[in-house]
N, C-alpha and C positions, 0 to 999 in steps of 0.2 A: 248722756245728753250732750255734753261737751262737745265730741266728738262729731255729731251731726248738725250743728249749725249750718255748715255750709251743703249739704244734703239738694235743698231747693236753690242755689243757687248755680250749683251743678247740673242739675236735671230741666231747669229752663235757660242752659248754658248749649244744650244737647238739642232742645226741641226749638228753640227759636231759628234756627237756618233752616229745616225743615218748614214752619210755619212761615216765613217769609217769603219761602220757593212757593208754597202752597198758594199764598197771597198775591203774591208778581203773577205767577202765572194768570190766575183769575182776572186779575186786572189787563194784563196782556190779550185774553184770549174774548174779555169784554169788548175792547179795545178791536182785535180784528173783526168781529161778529159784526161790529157796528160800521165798519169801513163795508166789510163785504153785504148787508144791508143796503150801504148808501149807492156800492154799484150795480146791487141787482136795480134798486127803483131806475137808476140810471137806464139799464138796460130798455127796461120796460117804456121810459118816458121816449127814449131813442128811435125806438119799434114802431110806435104811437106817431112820433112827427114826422116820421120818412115816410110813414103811410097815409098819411094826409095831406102833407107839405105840396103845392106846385112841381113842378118834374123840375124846374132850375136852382131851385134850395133843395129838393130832395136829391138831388146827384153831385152838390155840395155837398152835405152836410155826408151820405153814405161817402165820398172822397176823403171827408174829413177823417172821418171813424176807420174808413182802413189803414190811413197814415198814420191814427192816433195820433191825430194835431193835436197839440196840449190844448186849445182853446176852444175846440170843438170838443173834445173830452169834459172841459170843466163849466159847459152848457150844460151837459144834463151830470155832474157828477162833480163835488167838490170834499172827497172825505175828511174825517177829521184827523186821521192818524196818518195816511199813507202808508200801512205798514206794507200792505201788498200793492204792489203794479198790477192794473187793470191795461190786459191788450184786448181792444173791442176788433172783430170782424163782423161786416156785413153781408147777407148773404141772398141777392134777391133772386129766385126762379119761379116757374110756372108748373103748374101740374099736369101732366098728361091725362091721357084718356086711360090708360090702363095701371094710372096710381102713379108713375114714376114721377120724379123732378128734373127738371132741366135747369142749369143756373143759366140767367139769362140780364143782360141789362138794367140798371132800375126803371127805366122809363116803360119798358113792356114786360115788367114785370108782375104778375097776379100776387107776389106773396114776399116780403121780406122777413130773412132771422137776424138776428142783430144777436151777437154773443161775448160772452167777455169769461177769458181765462185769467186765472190770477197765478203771479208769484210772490212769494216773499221778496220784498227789499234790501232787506239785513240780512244776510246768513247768520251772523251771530248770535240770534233770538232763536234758541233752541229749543223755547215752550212752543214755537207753534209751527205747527205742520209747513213746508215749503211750499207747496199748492193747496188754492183752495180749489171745491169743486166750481166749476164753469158755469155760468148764467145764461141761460140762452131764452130769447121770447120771438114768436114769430108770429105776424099780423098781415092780416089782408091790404093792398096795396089798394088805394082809389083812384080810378081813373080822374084826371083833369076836367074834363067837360061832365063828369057828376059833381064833382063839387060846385062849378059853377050853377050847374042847376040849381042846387039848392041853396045858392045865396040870390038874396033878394036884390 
């Protein structure tokens, strides 16, 4: 019996690096889920106001998003970690007659995608993947003189 006293303190000497890698990661990769979360709504909200907006905020605001102006970014997108950079493109074209797309202007456009790739920030966070998969949402574009109609 003498001899095995220190037995347990050996043995959670052994598993606590193990369970702390186990731990961080989790927390880490909560941590990115919930950033990349904040840019898909981002995406979505983005999609939403280019395709409503006036043609003179809507060719700002798509300006904005292709530069990834920090402050047109942090209109629809403010995460809490930063772990990954979000690069938004937008993408507006019209459909042809036989299915194809043509990209075309936002102003005479039928249809915007608005998209956001991600990278990691850190290279040195090695629990989580370098890219995430890419967000992409694409919405019917309104013409100007319909919305006026419909406001009183």
């Amino acid at each position: 019996m003498k001899g095995q006293k220190g037995q347990s303190v050996v043995e959670f000497a052994l598993v606590l690096p193990i369970f702390l890698l186990i731990i961080l990661g989790v927390v880490y990769g909560g941590l990115a889920y919930a950033d990349y979360l904040q840019y898909s709504t981002a995406v979505r909200e983005a999609a939403r106001d280019i395709s409503v907006k006036d043609s003179a905020k809507r060719s700002a605001t798509v300006a904005g998003l292709n530069s990834n102006n920090a402050a047109t970014v942090k209109e629809y997108a403010d995460p809490l970690t930063k772990l990954y950079k979000a690069t938004f493109s937008v993408r507006p074209f019209k459909r042809n007659q036989d299915g194809s797309e043509t990209v075309t202007d936002i102003n005479s456009a039928q249809f915007v995608t608005v998209k956001a790739e991600f990278v990691l920030n850190n290279t040195n966070i090695s629990v989580l993947p370098a890219t995430l998969k890419a967000v992409q949402c694409t919405m019917p574009v309104e013409k100007d003189n319909v919305q006026q109609q419909n406001q009183p």
